[in-house]
C-alpha positions as CSV (number, residue, x, y, z in Angstrom):
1,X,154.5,-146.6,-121.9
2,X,152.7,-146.0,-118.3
3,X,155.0,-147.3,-115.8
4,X,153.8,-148.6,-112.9
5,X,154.0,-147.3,-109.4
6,X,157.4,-147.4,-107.3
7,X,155.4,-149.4,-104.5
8,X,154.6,-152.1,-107.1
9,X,157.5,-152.4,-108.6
10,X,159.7,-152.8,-104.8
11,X,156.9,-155.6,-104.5
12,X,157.4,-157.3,-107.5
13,X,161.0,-156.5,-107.4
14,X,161.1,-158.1,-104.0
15,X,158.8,-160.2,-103.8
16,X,159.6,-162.3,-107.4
17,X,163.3,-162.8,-105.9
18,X,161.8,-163.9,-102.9
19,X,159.3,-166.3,-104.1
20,X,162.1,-167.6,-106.4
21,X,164.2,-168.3,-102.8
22,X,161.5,-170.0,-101.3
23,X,160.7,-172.1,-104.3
24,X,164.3,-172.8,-104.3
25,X,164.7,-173.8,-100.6
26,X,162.1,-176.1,-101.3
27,X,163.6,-177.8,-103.9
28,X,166.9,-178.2,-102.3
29,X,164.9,-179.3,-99.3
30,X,163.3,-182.0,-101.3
31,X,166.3,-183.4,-102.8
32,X,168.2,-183.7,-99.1
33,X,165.7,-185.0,-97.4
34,X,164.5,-187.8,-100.1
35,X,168.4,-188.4,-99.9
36,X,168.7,-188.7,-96.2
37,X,165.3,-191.0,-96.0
38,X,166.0,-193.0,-98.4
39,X,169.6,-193.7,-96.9
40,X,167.3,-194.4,-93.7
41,X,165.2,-196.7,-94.6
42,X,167.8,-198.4,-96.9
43,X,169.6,-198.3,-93.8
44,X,166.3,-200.1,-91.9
45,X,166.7,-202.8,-94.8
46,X,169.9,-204.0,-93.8
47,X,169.0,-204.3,-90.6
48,X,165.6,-206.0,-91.6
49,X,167.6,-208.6,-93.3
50,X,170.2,-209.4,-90.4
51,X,167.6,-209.9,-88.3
52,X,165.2,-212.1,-90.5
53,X,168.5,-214.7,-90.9
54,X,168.7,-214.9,-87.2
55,X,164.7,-215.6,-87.3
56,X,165.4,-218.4,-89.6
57,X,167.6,-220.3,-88.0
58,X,165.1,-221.5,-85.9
59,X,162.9,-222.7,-89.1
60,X,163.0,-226.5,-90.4
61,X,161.3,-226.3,-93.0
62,X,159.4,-223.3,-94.5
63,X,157.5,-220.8,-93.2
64,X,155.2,-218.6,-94.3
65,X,154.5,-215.6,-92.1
66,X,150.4,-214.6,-92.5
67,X,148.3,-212.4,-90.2
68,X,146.3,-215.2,-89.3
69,X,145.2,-215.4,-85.7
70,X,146.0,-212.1,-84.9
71,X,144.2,-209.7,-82.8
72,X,142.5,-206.9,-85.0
73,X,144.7,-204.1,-84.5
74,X,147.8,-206.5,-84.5
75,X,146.1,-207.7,-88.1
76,X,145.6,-204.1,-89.0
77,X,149.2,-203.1,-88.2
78,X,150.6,-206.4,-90.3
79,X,148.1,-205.6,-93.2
80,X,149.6,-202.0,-93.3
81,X,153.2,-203.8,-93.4
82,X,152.3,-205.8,-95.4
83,X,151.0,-203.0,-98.1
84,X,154.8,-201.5,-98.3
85,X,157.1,-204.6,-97.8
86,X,158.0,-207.9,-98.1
87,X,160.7,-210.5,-97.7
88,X,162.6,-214.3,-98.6
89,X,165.0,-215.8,-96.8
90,X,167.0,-219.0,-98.1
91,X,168.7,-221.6,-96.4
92,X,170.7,-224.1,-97.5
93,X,169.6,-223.5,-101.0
94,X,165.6,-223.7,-99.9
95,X,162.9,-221.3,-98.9
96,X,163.3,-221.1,-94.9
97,X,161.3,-217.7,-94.4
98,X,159.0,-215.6,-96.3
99,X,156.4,-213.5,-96.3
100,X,153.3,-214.3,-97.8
101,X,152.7,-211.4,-100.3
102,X,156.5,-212.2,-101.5
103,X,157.4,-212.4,-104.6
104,X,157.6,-216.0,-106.7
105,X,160.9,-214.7,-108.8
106,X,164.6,-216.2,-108.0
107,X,166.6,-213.5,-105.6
108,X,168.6,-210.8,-107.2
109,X,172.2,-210.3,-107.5
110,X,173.9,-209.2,-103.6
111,X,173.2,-205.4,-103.1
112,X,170.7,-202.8,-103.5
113,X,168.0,-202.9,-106.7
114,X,165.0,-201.1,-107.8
115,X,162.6,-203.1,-109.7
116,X,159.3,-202.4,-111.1
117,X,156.1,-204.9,-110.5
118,X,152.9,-204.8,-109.9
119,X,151.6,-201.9,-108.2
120,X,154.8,-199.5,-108.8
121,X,159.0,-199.8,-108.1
122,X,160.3,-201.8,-105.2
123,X,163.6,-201.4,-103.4
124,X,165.4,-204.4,-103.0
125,X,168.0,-205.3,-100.5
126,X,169.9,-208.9,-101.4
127,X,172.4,-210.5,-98.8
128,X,174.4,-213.5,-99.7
129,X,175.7,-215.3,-96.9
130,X,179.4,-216.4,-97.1
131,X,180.2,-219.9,-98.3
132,X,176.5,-220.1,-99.7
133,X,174.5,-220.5,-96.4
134,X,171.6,-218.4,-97.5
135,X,170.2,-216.0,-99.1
136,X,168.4,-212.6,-97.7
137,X,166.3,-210.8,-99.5
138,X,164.1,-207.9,-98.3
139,X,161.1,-205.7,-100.6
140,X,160.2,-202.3,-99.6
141,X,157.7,-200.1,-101.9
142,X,158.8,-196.7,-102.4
143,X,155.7,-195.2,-102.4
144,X,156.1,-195.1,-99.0
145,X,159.6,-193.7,-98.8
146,X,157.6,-190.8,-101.2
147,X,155.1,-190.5,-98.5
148,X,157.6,-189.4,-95.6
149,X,159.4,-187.1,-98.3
150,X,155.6,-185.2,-98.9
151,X,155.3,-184.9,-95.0
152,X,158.2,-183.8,-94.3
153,X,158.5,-181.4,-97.3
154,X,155.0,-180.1,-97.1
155,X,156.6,-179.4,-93.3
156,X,159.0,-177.5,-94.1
157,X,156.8,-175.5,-96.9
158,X,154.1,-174.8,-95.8
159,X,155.2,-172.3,-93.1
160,X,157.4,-170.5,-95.7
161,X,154.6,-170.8,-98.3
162,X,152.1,-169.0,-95.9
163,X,155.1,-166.8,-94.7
164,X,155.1,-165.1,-98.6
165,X,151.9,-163.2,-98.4
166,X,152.3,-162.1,-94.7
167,X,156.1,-160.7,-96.4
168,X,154.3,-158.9,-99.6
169,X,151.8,-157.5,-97.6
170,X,155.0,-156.1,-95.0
171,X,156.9,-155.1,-98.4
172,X,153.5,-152.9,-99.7
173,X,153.3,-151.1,-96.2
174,X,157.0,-150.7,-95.8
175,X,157.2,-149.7,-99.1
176,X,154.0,-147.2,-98.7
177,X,155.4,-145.8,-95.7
178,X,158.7,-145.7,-96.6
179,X,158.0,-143.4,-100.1
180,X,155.7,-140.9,-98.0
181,X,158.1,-138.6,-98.5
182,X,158.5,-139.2,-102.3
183,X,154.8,-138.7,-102.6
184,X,154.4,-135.5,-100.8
185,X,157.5,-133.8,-102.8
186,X,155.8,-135.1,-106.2
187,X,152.7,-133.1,-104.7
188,X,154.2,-130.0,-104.2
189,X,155.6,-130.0,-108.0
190,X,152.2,-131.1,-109.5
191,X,150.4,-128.5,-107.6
192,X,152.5,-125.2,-108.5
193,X,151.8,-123.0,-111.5
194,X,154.1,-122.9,-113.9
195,X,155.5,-119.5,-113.0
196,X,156.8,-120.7,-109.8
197,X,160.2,-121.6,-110.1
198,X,161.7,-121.5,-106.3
199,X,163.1,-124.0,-105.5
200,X,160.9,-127.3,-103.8
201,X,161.0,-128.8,-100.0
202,X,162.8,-131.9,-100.1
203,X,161.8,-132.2,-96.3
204,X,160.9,-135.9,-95.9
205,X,162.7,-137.1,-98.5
206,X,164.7,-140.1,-98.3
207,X,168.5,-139.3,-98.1
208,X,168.8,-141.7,-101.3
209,X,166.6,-139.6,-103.6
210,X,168.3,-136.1,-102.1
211,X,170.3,-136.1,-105.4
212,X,167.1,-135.9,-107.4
213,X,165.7,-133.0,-105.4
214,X,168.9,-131.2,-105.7
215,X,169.1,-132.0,-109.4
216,X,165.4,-130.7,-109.7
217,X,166.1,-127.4,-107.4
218,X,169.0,-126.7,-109.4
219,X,167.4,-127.4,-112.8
220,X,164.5,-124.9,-111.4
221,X,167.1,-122.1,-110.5
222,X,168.7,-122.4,-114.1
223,X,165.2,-121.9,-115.8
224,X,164.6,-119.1,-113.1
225,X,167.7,-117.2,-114.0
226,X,166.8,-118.3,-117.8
227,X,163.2,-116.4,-117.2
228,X,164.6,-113.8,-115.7
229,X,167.1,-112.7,-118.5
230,X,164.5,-113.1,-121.0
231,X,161.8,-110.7,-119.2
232,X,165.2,-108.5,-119.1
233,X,165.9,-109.1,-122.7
234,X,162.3,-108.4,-123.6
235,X,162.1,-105.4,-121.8
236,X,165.3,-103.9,-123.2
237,X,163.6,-105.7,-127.0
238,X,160.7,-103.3,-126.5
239,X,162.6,-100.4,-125.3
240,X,165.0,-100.1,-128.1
241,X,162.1,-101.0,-130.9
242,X,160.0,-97.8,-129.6
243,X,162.3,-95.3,-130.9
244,X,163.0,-96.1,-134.2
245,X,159.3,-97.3,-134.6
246,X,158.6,-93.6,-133.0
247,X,161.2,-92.2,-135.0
248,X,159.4,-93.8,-138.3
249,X,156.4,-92.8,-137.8
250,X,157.7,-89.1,-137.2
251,X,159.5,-89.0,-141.0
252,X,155.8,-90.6,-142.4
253,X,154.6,-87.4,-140.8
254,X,157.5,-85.5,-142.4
255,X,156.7,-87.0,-145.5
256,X,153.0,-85.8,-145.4
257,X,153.7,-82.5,-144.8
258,X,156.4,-81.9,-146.9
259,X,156.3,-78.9,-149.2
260,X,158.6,-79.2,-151.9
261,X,159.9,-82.2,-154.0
262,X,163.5,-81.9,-151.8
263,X,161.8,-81.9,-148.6
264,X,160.3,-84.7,-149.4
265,X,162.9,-86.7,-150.9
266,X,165.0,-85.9,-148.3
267,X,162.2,-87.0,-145.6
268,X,162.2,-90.9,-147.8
269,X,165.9,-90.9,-147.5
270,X,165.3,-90.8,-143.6
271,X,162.2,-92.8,-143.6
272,X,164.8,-95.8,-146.0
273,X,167.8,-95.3,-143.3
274,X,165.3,-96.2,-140.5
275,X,163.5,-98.8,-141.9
276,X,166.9,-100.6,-142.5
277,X,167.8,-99.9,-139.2
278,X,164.8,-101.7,-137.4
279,X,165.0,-104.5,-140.3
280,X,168.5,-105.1,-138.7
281,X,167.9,-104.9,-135.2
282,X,165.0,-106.9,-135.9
283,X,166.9,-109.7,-137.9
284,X,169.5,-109.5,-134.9
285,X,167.2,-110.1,-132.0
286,X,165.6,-113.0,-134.0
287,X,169.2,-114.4,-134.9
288,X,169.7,-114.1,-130.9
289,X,166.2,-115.7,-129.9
290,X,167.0,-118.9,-132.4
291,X,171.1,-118.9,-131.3
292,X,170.0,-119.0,-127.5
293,X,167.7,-122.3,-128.8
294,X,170.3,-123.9,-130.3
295,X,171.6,-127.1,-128.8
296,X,173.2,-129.6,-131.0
297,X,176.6,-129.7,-131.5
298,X,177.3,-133.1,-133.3
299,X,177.7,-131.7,-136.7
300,X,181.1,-131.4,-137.9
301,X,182.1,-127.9,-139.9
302,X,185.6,-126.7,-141.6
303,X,186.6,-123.5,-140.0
304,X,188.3,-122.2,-142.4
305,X,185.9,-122.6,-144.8
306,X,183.1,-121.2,-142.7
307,X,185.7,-118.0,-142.7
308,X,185.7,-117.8,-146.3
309,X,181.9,-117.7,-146.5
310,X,181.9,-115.0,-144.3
311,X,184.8,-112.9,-145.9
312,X,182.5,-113.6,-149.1
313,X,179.9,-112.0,-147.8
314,X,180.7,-109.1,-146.4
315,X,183.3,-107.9,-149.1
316,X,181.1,-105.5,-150.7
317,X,180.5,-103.8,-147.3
318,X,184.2,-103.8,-146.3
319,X,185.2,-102.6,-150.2
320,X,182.5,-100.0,-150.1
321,X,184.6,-98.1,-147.5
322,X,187.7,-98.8,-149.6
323,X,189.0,-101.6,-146.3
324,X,191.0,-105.1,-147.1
325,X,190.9,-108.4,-145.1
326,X,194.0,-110.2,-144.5
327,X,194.0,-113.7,-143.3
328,X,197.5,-115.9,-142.9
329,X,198.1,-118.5,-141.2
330,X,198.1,-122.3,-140.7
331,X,194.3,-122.7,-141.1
332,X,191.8,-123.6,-137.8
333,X,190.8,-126.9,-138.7
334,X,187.7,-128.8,-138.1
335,X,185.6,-128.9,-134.7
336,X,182.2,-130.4,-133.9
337,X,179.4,-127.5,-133.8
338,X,176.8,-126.1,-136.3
339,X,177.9,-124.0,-139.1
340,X,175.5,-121.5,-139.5
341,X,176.2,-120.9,-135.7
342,X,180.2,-120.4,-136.2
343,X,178.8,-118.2,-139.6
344,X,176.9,-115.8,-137.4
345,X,179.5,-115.5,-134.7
346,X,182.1,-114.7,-137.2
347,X,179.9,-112.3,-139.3
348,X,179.1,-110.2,-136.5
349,X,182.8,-109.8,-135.5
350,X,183.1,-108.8,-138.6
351,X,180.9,-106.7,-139.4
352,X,181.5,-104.6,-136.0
353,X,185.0,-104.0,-137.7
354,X,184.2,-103.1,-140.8
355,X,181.2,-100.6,-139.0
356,X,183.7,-99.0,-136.8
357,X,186.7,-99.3,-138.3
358,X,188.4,-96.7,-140.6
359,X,187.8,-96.3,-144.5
360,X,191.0,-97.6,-146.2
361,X,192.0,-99.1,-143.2
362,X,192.7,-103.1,-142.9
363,X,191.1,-106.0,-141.0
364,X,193.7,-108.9,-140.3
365,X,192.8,-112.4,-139.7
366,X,194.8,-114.8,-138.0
367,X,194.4,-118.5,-137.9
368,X,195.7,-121.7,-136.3
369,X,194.4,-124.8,-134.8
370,X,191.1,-124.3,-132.7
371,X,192.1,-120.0,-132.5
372,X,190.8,-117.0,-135.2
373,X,192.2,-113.6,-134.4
374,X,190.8,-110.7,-136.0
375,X,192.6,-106.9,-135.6
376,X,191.0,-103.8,-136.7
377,X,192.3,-100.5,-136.8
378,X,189.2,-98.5,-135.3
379,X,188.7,-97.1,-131.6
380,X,188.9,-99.9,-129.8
381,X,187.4,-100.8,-126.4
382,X,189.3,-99.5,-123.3
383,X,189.8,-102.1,-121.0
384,X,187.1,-101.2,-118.3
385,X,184.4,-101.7,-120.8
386,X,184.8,-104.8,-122.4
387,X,183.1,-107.2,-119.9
388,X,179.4,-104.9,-120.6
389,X,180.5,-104.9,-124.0
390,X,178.8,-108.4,-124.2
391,X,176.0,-107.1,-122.7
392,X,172.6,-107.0,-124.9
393,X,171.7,-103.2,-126.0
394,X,174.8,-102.2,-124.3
395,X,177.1,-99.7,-126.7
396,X,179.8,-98.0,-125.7
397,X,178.9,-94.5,-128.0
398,X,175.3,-93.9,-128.2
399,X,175.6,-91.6,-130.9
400,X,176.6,-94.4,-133.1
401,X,174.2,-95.9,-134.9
402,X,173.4,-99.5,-134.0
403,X,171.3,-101.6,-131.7
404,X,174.1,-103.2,-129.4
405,X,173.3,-106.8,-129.9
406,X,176.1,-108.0,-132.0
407,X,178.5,-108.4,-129.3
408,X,176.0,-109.8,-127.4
409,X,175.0,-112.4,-130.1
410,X,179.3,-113.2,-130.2
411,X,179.1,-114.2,-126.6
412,X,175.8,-116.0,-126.8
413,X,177.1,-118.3,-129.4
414,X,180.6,-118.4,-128.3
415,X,178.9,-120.3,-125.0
416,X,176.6,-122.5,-127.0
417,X,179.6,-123.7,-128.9
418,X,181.9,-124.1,-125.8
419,X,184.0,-121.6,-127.4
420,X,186.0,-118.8,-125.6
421,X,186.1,-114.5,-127.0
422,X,188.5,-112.5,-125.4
423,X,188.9,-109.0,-126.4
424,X,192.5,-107.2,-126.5
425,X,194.5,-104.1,-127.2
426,X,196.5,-105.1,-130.2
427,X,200.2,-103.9,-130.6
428,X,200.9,-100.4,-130.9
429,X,197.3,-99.6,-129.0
430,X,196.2,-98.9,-132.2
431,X,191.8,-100.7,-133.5
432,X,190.5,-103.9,-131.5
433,X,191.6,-107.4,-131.5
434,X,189.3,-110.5,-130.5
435,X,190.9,-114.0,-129.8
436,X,188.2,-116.8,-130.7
437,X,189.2,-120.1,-129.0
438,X,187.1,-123.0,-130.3
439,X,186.6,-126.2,-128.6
């Protein structure tokens, strides 16, 4: 899924929260200040109806209050009043006061009431008068206590309202600004070819995202040292495949020219010990190229029984040269890797000892948990020379046949299943041992 760009997604990231606070201010603002008006003009009611039983004290009989013979904008100002309020006032169980768009209904109960009648709700203020002197009751429509809430909320609002795109629009250029640096580092990797691997400015950058351009640099200077042992391990591929290939090619000649029926069966024999010679270095360096790919570790494999496999399998080879194999122990146990991984490791140990070994001499294996130890009784690898040992195409006597790789694939494997090889002189100084520490 496309994601979209970090600029947007600061704005929306910002700006959603902030449009949420806004919204929430103004609903918080709303509730106090219809709260606070309407304890105002509830407030203004009480007052309205102390003052209104003063005013009718003076009244005999009853008396209507009208906006006749008013001037017009006296008449205009009582209309207006008139819209929004009304009032009774009852002395001595009559009608002393009222005004004349009041209601025709008997007063309320003393306190505070909201009623609905024509044209929408009414508060409603009712004083009683100790001893039963009279009766005060005051109207107000709350439309017009809703109308001072809009003012003053719309206000408040609006400035915060308009303030929202002025703050998106500071968010996108901050924003902009602020990932310059971001932009210009993603430049420099989209523009390089994929051979160049050194490592990328981070110049610019913000200190936050220094982690990713170190995790980047570093990632680069892994696949850069990864290149550069694989141009080396190519090089060295080709090297050692020209002279058997050139040697092969010499006993076809052989072959061609041979005189006699010995000569030439002789010259076949050659020609069948070479071919199996680059058949195994070829079947090595393809076991190494697909080891060095291998990454998952999940699978769960019995060591022991891996061990068997391998003894299995190279028992004709170690009984055509009259050798045993000896394992005792308490067993390895299980460990989380891929079997055919721990199979190839262990084959290739093996099959080093069995190459350089003795005839009629004896391989021992020794196992416990997480170790394999395997002693030979051949030549051994003096001290100074075990760390190249693991080296591809290194070997230690080039007149022995053999390609140098299976070493080489050990150590490869041994680090692609967290594993440890350590060579040692056994007891007595006598053949090779290897320690195998798994995970």
């Amino acid at each position: 899924m496309t994601r979209r760009p970090l600029h947007v997604e600061l704005l929306i990231g910002i700006g959603a929260p902030l449009a949420l606070v806004i919204a929430l201010i103004g609903v918080i603002a709303f509730v106090s200040a219809r709260d606070e008006i309407n304890e105002v003009y509830d407030s203004q009611l009480i007052t309205s109806a102390s003052e209104l039983w003063l005013l009718s004290q003076s009244a005999d009989n009853k008396v209507t209050v009208t906006g006749q013979g008013l001037a017009a904008a006296d008449r205009a100002a009582f209309d207006d009043y008139a819209r929004w309020r009304s009032f009774r006032v009852w002395r001595d169980g009559r009608l002393a006061l009222a005004s004349d768009n009041a209601a025709l209904s008997v007063p309320l109960s003393e306190g505070f009431h909201t009623v609905m009648m024509e044209g929408g709700a009414w508060r409603v203020y009712t004083r009683v008068l100790p001893e039963g002197r009279g009766v005060v009751e005051v109207r107000e429509k709350l439309r017009a206590r809703d109308e001072v809430v809009r003012r003053v909320l719309y206000g408040l609002l609006l400035p915060l309202f308009l303030a929202l795109p002025v703050s998106a629009l500071v968010i996108w250029r901050g924003s902009r600004w602020g990932l310059r640096g971001l932009e210009h580092f993603a430049s420099d990797v989209a523009q390089r070819s994929p051979g160049d691997l050194s490592p990328v400015s981070a110049s610019g950058l913000p200190h936050d995202l220094m982690p990713l351009a170190d995790a980047l640099n570093a990632l680069l200077a892994k696949l850069n040292l990864a290149a550069k042992q694989e141009r080396l391990f190519t090089d060295n591929a080709a090297h050692e495949l020209r002279t058997p290939l050139a040697a092969l090619s010499l006993q076809a000649e052989v072959i061609a020219g041979a005189r006699t029926a010995a000569e030439r069966k002789q010259a076949v024999d050659a020609l069948g010990k070479g071919i199996n010679r680059v058949s195994r270095l070829l079947d090595q360096l393809l076991t190494l190229a697909r080891v060095r790919q291998a990454t998952d570790q999940d699978e769960t494999c019995d060591v022991d029984r891996v061990l068997t496999d391998v003894i299995t399998d190279v028992a004709s080879l170690a009984a055509g040269k009259g050798m045993t194999i000896e394992v005792e122990g308490s067993g390895a146990g299980m460990i989380k890797c891929q079997p055919v991984l721990l199979f190839l490791m262990l084959r290739n140990l093996l099959d080093n000892a069995i190459k350089y070994a003795p005839p009629d001499s004896e391989i021992r294996i020794e196992t416990a948990p997480a170790l394999i130890t395997l002693i030979d009784q051949g030549p051994g690898i003096p001290p100074q020379g075990r760390a190249d040992a693991f080296r591809p195409f290194h070997r230690l006597d080039a007149a022995k046949p053999g390609s140098g790789l299976g070493l080489a694939i050990v150590r490869t494997i041994a680090d692609s299943l967290a594993a440890e090889v350590e060579l040692f002189t056994p007891s007595g100084s006598i053949g090779l041992g290897v320690h195998i520490r798994l995970p």
